[in-house]
KOLGU-4560 file (N, C-alpha, C; in nm, 3 decimals, padded with zeros to 5 digits):
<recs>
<n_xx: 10.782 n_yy: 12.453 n_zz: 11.816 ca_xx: 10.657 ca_yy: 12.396 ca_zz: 11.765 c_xx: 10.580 c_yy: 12.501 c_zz: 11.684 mol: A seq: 1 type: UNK>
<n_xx: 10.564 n_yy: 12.656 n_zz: 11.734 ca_xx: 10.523 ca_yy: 12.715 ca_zz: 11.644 c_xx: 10.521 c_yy: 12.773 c_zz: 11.526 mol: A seq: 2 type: UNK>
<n_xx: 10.679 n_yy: 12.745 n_zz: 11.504 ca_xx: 10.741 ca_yy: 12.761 ca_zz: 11.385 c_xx: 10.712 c_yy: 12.635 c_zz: 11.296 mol: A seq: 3 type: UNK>
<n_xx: 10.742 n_yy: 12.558 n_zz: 11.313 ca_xx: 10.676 ca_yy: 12.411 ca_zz: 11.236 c_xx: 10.547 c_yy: 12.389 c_zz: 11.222 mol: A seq: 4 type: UNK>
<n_xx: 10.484 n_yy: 12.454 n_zz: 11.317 ca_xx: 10.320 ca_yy: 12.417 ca_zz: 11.233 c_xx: 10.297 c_yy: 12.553 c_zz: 11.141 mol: A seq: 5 type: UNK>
<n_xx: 10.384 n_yy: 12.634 n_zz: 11.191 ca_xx: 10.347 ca_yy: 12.732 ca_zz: 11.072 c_xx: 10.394 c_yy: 12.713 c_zz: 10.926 mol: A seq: 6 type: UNK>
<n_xx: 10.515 n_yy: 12.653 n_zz: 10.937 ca_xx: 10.530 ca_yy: 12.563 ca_zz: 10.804 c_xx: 10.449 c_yy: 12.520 c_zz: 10.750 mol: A seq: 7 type: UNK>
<n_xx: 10.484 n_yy: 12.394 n_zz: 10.827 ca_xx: 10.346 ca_yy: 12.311 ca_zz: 10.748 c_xx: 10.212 c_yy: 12.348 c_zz: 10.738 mol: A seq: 8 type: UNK>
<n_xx: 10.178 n_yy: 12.396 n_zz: 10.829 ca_xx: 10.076 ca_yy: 12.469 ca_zz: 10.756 c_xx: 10.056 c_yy: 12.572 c_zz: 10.659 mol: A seq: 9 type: UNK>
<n_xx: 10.155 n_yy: 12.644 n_zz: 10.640 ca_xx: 10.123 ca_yy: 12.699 ca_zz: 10.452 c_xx: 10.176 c_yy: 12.592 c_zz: 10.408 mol: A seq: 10 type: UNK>
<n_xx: 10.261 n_yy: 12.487 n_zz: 10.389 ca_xx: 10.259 ca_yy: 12.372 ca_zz: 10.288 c_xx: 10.176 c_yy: 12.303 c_zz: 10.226 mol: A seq: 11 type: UNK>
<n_xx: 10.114 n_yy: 12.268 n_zz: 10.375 ca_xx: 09.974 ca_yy: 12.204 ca_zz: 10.357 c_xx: 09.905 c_yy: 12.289 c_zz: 10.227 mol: A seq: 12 type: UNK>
<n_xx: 09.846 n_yy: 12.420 n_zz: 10.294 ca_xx: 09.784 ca_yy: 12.472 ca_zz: 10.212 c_xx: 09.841 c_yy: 12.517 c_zz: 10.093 mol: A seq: 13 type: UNK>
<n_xx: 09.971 n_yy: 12.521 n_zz: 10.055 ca_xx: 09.955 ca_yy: 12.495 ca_zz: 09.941 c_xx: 09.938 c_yy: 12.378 c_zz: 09.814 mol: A seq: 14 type: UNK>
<n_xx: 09.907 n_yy: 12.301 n_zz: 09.891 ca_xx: 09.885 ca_yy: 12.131 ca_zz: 09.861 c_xx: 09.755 c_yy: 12.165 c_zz: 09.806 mol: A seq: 15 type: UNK>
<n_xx: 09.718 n_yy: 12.227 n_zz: 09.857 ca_xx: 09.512 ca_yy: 12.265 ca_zz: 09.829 c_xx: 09.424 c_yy: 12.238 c_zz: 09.986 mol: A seq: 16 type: UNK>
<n_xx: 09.536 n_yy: 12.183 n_zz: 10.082 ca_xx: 09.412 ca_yy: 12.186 ca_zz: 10.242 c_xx: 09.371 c_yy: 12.254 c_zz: 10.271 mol: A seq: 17 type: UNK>
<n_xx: 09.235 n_yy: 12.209 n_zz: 10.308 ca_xx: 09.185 ca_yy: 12.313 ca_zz: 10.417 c_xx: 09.269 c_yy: 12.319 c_zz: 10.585 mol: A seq: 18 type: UNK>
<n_xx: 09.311 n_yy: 12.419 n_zz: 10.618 ca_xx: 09.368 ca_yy: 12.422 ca_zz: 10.774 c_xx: 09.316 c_yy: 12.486 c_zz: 10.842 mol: A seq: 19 type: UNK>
<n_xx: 09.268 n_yy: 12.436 n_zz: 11.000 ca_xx: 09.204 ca_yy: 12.499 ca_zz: 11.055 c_xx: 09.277 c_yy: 12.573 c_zz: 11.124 mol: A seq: 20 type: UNK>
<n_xx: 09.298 n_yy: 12.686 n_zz: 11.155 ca_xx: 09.369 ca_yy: 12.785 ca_zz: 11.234 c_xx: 09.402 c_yy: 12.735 c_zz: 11.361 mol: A seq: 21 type: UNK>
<n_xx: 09.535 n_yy: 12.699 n_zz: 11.446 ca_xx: 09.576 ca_yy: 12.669 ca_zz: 11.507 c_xx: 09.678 c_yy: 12.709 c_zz: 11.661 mol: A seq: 22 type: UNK>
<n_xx: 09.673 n_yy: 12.697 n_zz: 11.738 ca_xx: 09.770 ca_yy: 12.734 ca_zz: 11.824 c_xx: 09.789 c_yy: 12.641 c_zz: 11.947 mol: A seq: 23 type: UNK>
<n_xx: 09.762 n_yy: 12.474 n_zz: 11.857 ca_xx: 09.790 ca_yy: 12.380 ca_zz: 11.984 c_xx: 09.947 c_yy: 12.323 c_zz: 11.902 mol: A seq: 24 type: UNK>
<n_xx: 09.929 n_yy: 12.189 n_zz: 11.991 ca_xx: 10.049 ca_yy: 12.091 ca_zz: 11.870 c_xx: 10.026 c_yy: 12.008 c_zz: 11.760 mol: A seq: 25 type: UNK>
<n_xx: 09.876 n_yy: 12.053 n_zz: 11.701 ca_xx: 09.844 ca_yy: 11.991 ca_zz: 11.594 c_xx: 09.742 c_yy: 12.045 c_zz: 11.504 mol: A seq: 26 type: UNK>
<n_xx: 09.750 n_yy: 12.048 n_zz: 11.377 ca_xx: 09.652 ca_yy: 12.067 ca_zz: 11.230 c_xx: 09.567 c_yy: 11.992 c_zz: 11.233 mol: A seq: 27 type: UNK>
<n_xx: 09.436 n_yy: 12.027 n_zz: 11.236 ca_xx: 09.346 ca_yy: 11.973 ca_zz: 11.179 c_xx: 09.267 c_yy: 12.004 c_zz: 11.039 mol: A seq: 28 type: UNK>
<n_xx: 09.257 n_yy: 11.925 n_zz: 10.984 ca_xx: 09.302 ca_yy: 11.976 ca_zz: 10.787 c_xx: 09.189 c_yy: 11.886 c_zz: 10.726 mol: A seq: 29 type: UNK>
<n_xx: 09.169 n_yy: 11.923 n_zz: 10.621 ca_xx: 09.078 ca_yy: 11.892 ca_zz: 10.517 c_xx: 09.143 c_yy: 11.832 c_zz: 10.403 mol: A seq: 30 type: UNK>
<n_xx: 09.160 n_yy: 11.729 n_zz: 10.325 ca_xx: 09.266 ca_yy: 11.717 ca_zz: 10.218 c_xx: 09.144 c_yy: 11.726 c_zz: 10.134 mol: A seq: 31 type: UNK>
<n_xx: 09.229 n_yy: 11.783 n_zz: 09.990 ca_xx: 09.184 ca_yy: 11.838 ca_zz: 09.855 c_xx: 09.098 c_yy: 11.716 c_zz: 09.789 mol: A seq: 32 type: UNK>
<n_xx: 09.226 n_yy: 11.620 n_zz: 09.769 ca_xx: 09.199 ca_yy: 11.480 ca_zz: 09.672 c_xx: 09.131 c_yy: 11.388 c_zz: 09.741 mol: A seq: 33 type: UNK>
<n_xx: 09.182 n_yy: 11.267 n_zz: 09.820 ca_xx: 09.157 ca_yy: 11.171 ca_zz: 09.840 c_xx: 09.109 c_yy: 11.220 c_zz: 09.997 mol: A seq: 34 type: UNK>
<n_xx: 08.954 n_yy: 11.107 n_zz: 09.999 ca_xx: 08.925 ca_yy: 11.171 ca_zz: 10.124 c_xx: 09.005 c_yy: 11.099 c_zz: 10.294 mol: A seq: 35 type: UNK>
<n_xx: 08.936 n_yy: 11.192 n_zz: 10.385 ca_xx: 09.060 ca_yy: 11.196 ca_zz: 10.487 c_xx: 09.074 c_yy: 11.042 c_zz: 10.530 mol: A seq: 36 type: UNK>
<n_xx: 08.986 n_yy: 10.932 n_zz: 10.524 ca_xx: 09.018 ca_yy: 10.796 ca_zz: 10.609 c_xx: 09.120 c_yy: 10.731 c_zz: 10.457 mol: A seq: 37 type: UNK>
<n_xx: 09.099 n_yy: 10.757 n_zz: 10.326 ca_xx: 09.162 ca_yy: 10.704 ca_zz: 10.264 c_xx: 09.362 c_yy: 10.770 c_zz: 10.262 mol: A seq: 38 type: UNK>
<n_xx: 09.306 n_yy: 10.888 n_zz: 10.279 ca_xx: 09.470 ca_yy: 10.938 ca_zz: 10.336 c_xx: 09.517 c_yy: 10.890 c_zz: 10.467 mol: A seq: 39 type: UNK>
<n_xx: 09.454 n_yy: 10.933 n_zz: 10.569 ca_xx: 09.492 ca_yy: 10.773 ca_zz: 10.631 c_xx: 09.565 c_yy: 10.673 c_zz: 10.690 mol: A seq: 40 type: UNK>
<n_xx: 09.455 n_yy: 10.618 n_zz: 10.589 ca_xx: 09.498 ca_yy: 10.440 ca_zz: 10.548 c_xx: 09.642 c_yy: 10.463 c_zz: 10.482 mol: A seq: 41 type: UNK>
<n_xx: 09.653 n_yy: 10.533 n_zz: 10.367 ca_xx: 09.758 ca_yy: 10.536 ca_zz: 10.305 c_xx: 09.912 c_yy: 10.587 c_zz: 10.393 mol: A seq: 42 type: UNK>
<n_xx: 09.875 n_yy: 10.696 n_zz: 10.434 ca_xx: 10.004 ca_yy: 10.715 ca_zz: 10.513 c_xx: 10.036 c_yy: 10.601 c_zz: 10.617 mol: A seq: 43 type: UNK>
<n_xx: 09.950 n_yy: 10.615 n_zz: 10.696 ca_xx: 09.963 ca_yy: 10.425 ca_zz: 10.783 c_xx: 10.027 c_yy: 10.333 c_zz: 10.733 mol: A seq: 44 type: UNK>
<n_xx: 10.020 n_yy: 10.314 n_zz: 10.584 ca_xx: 10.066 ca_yy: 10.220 ca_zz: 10.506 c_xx: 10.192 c_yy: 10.216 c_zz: 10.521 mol: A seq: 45 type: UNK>
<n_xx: 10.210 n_yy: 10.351 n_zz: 10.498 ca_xx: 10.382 ca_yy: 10.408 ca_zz: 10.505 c_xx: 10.452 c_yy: 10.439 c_zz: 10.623 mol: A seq: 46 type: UNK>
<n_xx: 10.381 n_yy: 10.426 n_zz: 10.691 ca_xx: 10.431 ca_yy: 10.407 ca_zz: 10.854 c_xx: 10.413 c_yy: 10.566 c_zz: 10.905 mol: A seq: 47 type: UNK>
<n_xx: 10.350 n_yy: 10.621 n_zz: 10.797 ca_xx: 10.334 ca_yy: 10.739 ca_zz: 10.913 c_xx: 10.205 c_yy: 10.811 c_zz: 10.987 mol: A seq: 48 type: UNK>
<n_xx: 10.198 n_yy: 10.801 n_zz: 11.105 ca_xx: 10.080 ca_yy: 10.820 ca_zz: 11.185 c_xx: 09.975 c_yy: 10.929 c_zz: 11.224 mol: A seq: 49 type: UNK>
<n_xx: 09.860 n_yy: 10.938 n_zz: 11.162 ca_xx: 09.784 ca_yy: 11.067 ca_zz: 11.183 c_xx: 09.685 c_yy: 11.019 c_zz: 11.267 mol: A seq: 50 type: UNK>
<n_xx: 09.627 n_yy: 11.145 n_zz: 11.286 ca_xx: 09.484 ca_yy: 11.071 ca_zz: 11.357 c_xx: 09.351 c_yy: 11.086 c_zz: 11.263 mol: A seq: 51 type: UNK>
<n_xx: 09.264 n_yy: 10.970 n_zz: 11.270 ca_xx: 09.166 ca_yy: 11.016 ca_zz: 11.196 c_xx: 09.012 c_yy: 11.000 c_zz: 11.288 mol: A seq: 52 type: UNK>
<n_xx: 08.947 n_yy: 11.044 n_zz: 11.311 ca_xx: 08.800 ca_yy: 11.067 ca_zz: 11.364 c_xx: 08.721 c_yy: 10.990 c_zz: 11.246 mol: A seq: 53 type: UNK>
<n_xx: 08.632 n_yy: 10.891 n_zz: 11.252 ca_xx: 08.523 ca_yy: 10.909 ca_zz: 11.185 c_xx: 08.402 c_yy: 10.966 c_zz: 11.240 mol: A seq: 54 type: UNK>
<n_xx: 08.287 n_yy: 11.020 n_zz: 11.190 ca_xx: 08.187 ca_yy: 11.102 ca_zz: 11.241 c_xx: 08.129 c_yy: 11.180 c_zz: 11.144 mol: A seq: 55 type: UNK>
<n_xx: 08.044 n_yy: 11.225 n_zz: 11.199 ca_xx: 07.925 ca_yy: 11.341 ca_zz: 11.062 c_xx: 08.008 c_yy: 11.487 c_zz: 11.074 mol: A seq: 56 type: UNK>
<n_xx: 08.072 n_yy: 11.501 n_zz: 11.187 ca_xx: 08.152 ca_yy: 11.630 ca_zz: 11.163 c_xx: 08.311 c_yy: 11.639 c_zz: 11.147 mol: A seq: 57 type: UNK>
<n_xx: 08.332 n_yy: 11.500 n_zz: 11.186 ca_xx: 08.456 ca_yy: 11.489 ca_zz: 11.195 c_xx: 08.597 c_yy: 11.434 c_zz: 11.054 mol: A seq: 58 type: UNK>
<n_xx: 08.456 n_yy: 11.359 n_zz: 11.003 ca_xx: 08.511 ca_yy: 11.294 ca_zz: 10.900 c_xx: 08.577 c_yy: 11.294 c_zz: 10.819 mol: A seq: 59 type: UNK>
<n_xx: 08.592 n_yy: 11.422 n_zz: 10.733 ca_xx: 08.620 ca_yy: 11.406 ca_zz: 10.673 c_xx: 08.797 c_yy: 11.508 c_zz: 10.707 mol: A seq: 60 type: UNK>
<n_xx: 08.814 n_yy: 11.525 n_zz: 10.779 ca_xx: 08.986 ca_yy: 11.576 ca_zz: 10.875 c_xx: 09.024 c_yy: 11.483 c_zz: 10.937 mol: A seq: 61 type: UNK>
<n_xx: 09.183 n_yy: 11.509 n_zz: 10.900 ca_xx: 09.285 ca_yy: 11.465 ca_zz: 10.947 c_xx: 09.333 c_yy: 11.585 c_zz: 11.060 mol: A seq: 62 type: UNK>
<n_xx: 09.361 n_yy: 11.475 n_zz: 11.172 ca_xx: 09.451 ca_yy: 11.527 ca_zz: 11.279 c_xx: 09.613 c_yy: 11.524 c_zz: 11.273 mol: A seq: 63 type: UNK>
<n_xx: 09.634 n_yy: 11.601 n_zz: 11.257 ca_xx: 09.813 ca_yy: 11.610 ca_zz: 11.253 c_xx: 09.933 c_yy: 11.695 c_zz: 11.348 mol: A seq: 64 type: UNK>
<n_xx: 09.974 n_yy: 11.591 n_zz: 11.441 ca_xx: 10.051 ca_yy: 11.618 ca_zz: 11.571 c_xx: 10.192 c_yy: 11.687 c_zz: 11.501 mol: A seq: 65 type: UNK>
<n_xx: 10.200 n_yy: 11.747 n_zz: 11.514 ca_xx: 10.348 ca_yy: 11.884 ca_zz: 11.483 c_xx: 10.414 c_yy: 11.806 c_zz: 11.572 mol: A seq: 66 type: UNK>
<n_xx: 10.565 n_yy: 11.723 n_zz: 11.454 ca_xx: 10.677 ca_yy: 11.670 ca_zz: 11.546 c_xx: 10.808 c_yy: 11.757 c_zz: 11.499 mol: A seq: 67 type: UNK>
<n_xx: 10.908 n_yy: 11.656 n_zz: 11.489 ca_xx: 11.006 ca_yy: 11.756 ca_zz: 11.428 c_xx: 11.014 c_yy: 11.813 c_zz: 11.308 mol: A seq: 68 type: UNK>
<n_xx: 11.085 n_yy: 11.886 n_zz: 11.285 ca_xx: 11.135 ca_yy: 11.970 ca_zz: 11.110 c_xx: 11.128 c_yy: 11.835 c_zz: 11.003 mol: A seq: 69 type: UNK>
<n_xx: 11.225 n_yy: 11.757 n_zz: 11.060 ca_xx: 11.236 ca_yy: 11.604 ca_zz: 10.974 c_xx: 11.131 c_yy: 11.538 c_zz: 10.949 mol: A seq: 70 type: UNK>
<n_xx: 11.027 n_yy: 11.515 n_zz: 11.056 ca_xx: 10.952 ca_yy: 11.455 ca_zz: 11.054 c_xx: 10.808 c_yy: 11.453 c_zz: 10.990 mol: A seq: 71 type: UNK>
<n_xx: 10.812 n_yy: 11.602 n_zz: 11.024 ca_xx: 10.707 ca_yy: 11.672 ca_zz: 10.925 c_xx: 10.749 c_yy: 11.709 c_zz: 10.814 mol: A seq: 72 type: UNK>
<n_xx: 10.845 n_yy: 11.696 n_zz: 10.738 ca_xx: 10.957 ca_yy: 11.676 ca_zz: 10.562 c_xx: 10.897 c_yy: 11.540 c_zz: 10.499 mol: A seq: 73 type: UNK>
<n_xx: 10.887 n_yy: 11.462 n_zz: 10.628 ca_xx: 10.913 ca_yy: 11.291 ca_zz: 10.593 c_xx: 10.733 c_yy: 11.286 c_zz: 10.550 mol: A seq: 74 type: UNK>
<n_xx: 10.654 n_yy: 11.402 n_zz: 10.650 ca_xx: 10.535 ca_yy: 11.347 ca_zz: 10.622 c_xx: 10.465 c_yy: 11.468 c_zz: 10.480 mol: A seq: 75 type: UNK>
<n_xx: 10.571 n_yy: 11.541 n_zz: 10.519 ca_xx: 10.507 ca_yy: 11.653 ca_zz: 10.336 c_xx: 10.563 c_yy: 11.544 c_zz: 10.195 mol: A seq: 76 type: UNK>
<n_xx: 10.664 n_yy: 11.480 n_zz: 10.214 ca_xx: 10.745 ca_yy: 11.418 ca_zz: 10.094 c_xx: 10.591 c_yy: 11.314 c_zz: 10.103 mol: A seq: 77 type: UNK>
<n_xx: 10.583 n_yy: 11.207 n_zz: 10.185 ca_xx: 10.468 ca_yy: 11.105 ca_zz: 10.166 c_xx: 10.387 c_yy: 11.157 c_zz: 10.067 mol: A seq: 78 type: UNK>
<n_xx: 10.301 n_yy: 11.259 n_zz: 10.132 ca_xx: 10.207 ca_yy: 11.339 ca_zz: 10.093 c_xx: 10.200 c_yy: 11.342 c_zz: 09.936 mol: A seq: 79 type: UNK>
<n_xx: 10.309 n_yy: 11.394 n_zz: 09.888 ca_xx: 10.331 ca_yy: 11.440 ca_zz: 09.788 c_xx: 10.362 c_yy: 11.284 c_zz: 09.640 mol: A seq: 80 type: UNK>
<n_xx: 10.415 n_yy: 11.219 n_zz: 09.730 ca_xx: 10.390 ca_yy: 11.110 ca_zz: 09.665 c_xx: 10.274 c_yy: 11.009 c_zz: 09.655 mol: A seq: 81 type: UNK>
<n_xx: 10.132 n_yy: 11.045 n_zz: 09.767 ca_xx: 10.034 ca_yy: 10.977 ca_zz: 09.787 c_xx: 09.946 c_yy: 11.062 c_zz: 09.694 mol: A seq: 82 type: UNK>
<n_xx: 09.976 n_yy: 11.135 n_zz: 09.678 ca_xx: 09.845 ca_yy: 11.257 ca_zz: 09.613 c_xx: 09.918 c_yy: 11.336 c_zz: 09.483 mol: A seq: 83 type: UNK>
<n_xx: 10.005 n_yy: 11.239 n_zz: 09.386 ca_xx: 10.058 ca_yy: 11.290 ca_zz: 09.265 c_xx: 09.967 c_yy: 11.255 c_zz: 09.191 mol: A seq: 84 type: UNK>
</recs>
């Protein structure tokens, strides 16, 4: 697990996220473009599952549970096609 969020997390950030420094099983991130309930919605769309908080502090991050190598590929590829 710590090797995979360390991935993805410089991926992320090089996407343009903000990442909050971590040492559980999940990112909590800031996206660049589209804000976090509309990312989302969108990945949801695509079947893939984040968590999102709404709130005055929470709002605008995405929660993101570190699964496998694949899985987190499956959710950088989305990404990359939601935010071209």
């Amino acid at each position: 697990i710590k090797d995979t969020r360390a991935r993805t997390a410089a991926e992320l950030a090089k996407r343009g996220f903000e990442v909050v420094p971590s040492a559980t099983n999940f990112l909590w991130v800031k996206p660049p473009k589209l804000g976090a309930k509309a990312l989302f919605e969108a990945l949801r769309a695509d079947k893939i599952l984040v968590r999102y908080f709404p709130g005055a502090r929470t709002g605008d991050y995405l929660r993101i549970t570190i699964a496998t190598d694949g899985e987190m590929m499956a959710f950088l590829s989305a990404l990359d096609r939601l935010m071209a």
